[in-house]
N, C-alpha and C positions, 0 to 999 in steps of 0.2 A: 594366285598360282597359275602356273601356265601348263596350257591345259595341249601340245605339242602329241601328236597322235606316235604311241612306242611303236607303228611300221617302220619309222623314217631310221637309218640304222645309226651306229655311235657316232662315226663318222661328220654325217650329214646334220646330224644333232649340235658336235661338236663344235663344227663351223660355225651355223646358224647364231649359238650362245655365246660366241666368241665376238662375235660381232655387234651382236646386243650390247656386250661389256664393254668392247673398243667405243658405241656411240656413245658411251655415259659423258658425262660434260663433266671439267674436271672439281665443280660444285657439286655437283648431285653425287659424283662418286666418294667426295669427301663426308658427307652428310649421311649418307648409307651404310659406311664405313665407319662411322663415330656411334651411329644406331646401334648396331655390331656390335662395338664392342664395351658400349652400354648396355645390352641384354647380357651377354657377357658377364660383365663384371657384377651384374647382379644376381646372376646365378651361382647357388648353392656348391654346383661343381667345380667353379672357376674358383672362389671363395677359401671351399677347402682345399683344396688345390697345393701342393710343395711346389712339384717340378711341373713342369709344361710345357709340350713340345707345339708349336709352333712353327711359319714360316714367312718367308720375307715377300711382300706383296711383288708379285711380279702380275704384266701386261694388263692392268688394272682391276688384280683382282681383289677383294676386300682389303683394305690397310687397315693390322691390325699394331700398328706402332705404337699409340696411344698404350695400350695394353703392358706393352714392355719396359717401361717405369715402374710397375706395380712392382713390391719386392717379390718375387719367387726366384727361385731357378728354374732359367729358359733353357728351353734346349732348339737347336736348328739342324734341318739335314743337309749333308754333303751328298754328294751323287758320287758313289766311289765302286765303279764296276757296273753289276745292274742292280745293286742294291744300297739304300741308305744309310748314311753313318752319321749320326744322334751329337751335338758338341755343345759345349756350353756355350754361352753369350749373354756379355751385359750392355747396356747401351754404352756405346766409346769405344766398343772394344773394332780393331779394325774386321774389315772384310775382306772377300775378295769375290771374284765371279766365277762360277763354275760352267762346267761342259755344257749348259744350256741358256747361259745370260743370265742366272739367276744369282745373287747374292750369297754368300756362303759362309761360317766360319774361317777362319783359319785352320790347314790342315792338324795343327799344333795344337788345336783347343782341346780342354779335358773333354772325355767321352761322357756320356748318359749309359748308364747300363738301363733296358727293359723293366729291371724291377725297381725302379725307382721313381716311374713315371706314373702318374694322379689321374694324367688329362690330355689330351691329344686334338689339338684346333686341326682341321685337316684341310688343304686346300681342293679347290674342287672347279669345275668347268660346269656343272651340274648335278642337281642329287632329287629324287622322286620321294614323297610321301612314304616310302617304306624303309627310307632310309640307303637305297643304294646310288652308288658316288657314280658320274663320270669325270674320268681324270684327262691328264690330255695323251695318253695310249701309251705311256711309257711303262707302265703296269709298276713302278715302285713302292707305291701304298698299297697295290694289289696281292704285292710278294710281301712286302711285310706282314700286312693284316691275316695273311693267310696262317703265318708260324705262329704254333700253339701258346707261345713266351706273349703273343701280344693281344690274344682272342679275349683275353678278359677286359684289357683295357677303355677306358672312356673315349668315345671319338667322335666330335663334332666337327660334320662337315660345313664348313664356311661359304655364304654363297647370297649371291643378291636374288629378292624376293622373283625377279622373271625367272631364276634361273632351277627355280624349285617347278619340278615337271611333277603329272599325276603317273607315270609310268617310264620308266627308264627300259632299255634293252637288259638285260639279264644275264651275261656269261656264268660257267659252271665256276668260275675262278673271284667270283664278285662278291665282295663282302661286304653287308651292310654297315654303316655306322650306328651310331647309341643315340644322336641326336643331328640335328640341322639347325644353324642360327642361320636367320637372314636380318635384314634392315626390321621386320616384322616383328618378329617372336623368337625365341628358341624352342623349340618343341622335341622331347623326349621322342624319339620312336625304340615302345619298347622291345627288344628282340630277344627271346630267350635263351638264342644262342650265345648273348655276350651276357648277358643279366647271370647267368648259371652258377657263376663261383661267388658271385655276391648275395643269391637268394637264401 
């Protein structure tokens, strides 16, 4: 665990882990990322799992490809406004790039409604032991996570083992996840606030 003192603010945090990830070699990245999402698929959540929202590895962050041959129904988000829109996807099916250089559905593809979703891999620049995320400041998974439709939801943020901090900065708009996989472990962080509908 990287043990990065929570003064240093999101910002400066951000850079620093972004950087980390940019030096990965494109072996070690491959190999951390296959660790991934063999804890993964070894877990109970992923298992039972129908639908599962997902995201397409962008500037070297966990490749969680391998994973997308498993039968489920995937889901991927579009950036459509300043909020996310959920579309199915199978491997073949075409892509396109959206407003940030990131990979996308087609605007065309079937939608995912909220109540349909098991599991949620959530991408991430960094997340602390208690389970809260830094994203890269667009606040998209911040506005979703915050609407009541998705508070229940399972959410595993995705992230390489440097990039799990003992303290993250703390906004009043920050929502913790359910768990964090890294190349290491997956580990449950439990939070009563999302456990609630299920206890």
């Amino acid at each position: 665990m990287n043990t990065h003192q929570p003064s240093l603010t999101k910002p400066k945090l951000r850079k620093s882990l972004l950087n980390t990830r940019k030096s990965l070699s494109a072996s070690e990245w491959k190999q951390k990322s296959a660790s991934i999402c063999n804890h993964l698929q070894n877990s109970p959540l992923f298992t039972k799992a129908e639908t599962i929202l997902a995201y397409f590895s962008f500037r070297q962050e966990p490749d969680l490809s391998p994973l997308f041959l498993t039968p489920r129904k995937w889901g991927f988000p579009r950036c459509v406004g300043s909020y996310l829109s959920w579309h199915i996807w199978h491997p073949g099916d075409a892509l396109h790039t959206g407003a940030y250089g990131i990979l996308e559905p087609q605007p065309d593809a079937p939608k995912i409604d909220c109540s349909e979703v098991d599991l949620m891999l959530v991408p991430a620049v960094g997340c602390d032991v208690r389970g809260y995320r830094l994203g890269y400041g667009g606040g998209y998974y911040d506005r979703m996570l915050s609407l009541p439709e998705w508070e229940s939801k399972v959410t595993i943020g995705i992230i390489f083992e440097f990039a799990l901090l003992a303290q993250l900065p703390v906004d009043s708009w920050d929502k913790p996840l359910h768990g964090i996989c890294t190349e290491s472990d997956l580990t449950i962080v439990q939070q009563k606030s999302k456990r609630s509908i299920e206890q």
